[in-house]
N, C-alpha and C positions, 0 to 999 in steps of 0.2 A: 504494500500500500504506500502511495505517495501522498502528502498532502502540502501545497502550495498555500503560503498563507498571506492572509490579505494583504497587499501592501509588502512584500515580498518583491515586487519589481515595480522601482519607480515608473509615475503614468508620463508617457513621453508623445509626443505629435507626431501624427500622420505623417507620413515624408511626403513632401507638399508635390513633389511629381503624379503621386497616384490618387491626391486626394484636394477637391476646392473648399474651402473656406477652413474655419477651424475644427479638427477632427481631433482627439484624442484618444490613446490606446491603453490600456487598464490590462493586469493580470494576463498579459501573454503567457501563453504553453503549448509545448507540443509532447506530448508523451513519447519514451524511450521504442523501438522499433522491437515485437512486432507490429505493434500499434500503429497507425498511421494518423492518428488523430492529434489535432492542435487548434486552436482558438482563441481569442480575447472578447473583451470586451471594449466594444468601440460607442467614443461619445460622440455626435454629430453637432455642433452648435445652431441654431436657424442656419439657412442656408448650408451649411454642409455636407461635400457628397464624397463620393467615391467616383473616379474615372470606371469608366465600361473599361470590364474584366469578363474575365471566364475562369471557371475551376475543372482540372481534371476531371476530379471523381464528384463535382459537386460542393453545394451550399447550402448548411442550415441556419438561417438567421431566426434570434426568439427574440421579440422585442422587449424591453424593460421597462422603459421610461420614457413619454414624451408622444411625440407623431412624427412619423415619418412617411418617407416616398420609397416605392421599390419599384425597381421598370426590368423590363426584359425588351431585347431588342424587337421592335414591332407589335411590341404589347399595348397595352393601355398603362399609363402613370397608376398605380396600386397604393391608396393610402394606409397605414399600418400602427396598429396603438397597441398598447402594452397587454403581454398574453400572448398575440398574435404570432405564429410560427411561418417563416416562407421557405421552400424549398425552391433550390434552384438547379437543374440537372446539368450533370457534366457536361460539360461547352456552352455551356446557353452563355451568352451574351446580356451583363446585366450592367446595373450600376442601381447604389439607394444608399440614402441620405433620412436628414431633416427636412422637412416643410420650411417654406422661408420665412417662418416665422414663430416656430416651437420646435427646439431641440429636441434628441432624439438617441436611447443609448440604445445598444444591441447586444447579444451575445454572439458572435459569429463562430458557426465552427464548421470547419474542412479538410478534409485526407488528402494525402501527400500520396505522389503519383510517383517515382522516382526520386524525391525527397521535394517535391515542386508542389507547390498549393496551388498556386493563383499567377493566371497570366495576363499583367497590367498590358492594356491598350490606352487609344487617346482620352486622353478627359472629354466630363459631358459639358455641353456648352450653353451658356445661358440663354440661348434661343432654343436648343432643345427642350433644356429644361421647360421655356415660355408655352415651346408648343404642346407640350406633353399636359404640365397644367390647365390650358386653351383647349384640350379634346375632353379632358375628364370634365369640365365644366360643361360641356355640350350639347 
C-alpha cells in the first residue's frame, strides 16, 4: 500500500504551452509499473482551458468544484458541475476548462501507453471557444 499525503507535492502551474489562462496542478501521481495509472488534480481559474489533446488509452475526468466546459472535437460545448464524470476515448480529440466566469477543479486520471499519457496539440482559441458557446446557446 502507498499512500501520498496531502500536500506532499507543492501545487505548481500548468506549463503555459499546453494550457490558456490560469490552471493549477495539485497532488500529481503516477503509480509504480505494472500499473499504468496517474493523475492530478487540476484547478481551472474563469476562463481557463487546456489546449486540444488526445490520450492513448483514454480520459476520466470527475469534476469537484465549480463549472466547467468539456468539448470533443465536432461535438457540442458540454457544461459540467461537481459529481459529474466525462469519459473521453482513446484518441478522441478534446480540450475543457472553466466557464468564463466560475472556476472549475477536476480530478483527471489517464494510463500511460509506452510510459506516454497525453499528446498536446494546438491550443483552443478564443473564437472557438466564442463559437462553441454561440451553438450551445442556440
Amino acid at each position: 500500500m502507498d499512500i501520498i499525503r496531502n500536500a506532499a507535492t507543492p501545487s505548481s502551474s500548468a506549463p503555459p504551452a499546453y494550457f490558456t489562462g490560469r490552471v493549477r496542478i495539485d497532488a500529481p501521481f503516477r503509480w509504480a509499473e505494472p500499473s499504468r495509472l496517474g493523475g492530478a488534480i487540476v484547478t481551472f481559474e474563469p476562463g481557463g482551458r487546456t489546449a486540444w489533446h488526445t490520450h492513448p488509452l483514454g480520459q476520466t475526468l470527475i469534476v469537484l468544484s465549480g463549472r466547467g466546459w468539456v468539448q470533443r472535437e465536432g461535438g457540442p460545448l458540454e457544461t459540467v458541475t461537481p459529481g459529474d464524470i466525462v469519459g473521453f476515448a482513446p484518441g478522441e480529440r478534446h480540450w475543457h476548462g472553466a466557464t468564463d466566469t466560475t472556476a472549475m477543479s477536476h480530478l483527471a486520471l489517464s494510463e500511460a501507453l509506452h510510459g506516454k499519457t497525453v499528446e498536446w496539440q494546438e491550443k483552443v482559441t478564443e473564437a472557438e471557444v466564442a463559437e462553441a458557446v454561440a451553438r450551445s446557446a442556440g
